[in-house]
N, C-alpha and C positions, 0 to 999 in steps of 0.2 A: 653453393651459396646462392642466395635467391635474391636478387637486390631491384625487382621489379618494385614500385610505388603499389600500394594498395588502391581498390578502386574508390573513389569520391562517391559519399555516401548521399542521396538525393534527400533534403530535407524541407521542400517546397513540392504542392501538385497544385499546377494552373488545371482550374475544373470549371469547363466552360457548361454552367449550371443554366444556361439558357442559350437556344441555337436562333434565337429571332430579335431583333435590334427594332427600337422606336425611332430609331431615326434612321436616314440613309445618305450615308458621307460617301461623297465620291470615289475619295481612297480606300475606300475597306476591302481587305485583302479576300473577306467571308462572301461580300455579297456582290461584288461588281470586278471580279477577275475573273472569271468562267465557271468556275468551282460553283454548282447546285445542289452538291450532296447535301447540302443544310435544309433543302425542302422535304427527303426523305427519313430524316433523323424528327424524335420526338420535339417537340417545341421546349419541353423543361427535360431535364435527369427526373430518373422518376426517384422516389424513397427509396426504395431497394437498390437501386444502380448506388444512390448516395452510401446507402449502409454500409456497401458490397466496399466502394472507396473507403471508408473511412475504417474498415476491419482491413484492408490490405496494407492501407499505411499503416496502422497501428501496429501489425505484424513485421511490415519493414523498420521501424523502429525499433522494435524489442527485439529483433532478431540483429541490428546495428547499434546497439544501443545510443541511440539518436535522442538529447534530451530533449528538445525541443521538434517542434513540424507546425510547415505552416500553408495555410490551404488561399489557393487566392482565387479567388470569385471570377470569374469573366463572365463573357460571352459571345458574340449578341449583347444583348444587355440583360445582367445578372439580377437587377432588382424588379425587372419580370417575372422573375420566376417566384416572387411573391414572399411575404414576412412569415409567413407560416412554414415556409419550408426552410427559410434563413434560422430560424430557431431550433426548427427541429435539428436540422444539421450541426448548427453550435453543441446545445444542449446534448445530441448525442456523444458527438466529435467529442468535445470536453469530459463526459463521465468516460466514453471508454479509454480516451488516453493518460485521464486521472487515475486510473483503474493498472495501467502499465510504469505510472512516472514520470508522465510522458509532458509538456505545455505544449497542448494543440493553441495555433494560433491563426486567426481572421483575417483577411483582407479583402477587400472588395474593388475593381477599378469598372467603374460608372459613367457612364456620361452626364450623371447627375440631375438629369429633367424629373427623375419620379420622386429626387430627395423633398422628404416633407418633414414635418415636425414629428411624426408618428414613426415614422423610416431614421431617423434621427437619434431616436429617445430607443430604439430597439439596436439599433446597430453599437450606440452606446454601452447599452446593458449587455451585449456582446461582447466587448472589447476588442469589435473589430475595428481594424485601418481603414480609412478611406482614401482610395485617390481617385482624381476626377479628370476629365479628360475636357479641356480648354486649351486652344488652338491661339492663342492669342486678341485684340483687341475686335470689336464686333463686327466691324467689315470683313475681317479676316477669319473669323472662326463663322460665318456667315457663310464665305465662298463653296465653302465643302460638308459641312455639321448642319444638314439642311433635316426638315420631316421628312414625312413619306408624302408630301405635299408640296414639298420644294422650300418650305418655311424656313427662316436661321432660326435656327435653336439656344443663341446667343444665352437670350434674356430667361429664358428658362433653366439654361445649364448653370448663370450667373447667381439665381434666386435658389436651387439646388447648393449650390458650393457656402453662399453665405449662410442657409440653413445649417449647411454642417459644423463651419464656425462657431455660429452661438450654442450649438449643442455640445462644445470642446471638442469635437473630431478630430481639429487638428488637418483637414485633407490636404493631401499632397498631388500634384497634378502632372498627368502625363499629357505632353504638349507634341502636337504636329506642325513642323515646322516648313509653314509655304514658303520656297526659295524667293519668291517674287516678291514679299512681303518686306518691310522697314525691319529690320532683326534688334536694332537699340528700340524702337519704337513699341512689339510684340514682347521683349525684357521687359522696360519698364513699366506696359501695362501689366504682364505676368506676378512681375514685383510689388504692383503694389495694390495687389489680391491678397496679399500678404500668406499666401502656403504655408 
């Protein structure tokens, strides 16, 4: 009698779809921990690396019969790597997992600076998720969320997130939370971003 649990079938692939970031946060685990292998690696996934992804999962799905899979965008920062290949990726992702029965599904986590009207209206037609990556009120998401110039990236991450809003994204935000920072103060500005 065999009374071992069967293994957990993986229904998510984080696919770091760009290895180079617009900004440089003092925290990032990629760029400012010693780790340099990301200067050796291509700047994007090329299309074929992507294909290569998207036939593998489709194949662990049908071989797990997994109804759903869902692909989450990182990076670096993922909307680097350009609208041309965001689509391509969906549009293929989606017929070949149509093709098995499969609901492939989008997500993308951004720091939000390249969000425009145009990145908006495409991510939309997607039905991709957004979440966006806001550290708290402007001083505070300023300390560390800087350019490659030293700049806070505040107002740019802030005008990205409300872009997604009026296009119904919906985004949802991953927050780094400074210990030294007001934590009722970092809530209710979070809160009333309204996520």
């Amino acid at each position: 009698m065999n009374d071992a649990k069967p293994l957990p079938k993986c229904r998510l692939a984080v696919v770091k779809i760009a290895s180079r970031c617009n900004l440089n946060c003092s925290y990032c685990y990629m760029y400012h921990m010693g780790d340099e292998t990301y200067r050796e690696q291509p700047k994007f996934m090329s299309d074929a690396v992507l294909d290569a992804l998207v036939e593998r999962c489709a194949t662990h799905c049908a071989t797990h019969t997994i109804p759903s899979f869902t692909f989450a965008l990182h990076g670096g920062e993922p909307l680097l790597a350009g609208i041309r290949r965001f689509e391509r990726l969906i549009a293929y992702a989606q017929r070949r997992f149509a093709a098995i029965g499969v609901d492939a599904r989008f997500v993308v986590q951004t720091n939000g600076v390249l969000l425009d009207d145009v990145w908006c209206r495409n991510l939309k037609a997607g039905g991709v998720r957004v979440g966006i990556s806001i550290d708290g009120p402007e001083t505070v998401h300023n300390r560390q969320r800087v350019t490659h110039r030293g700049r806070g990236s505040y107002t740019a991450v802030v005008s990205g997130f409300r872009c997604a809003q009026r296009h119904g994204l919906k985004p949802g935000l991953l927050v780094v939370i400074d210990p030294t920072s007001n934590a009722q103060e970092a809530y209710e500005h979070l809160k009333a971003l309204h996520p």
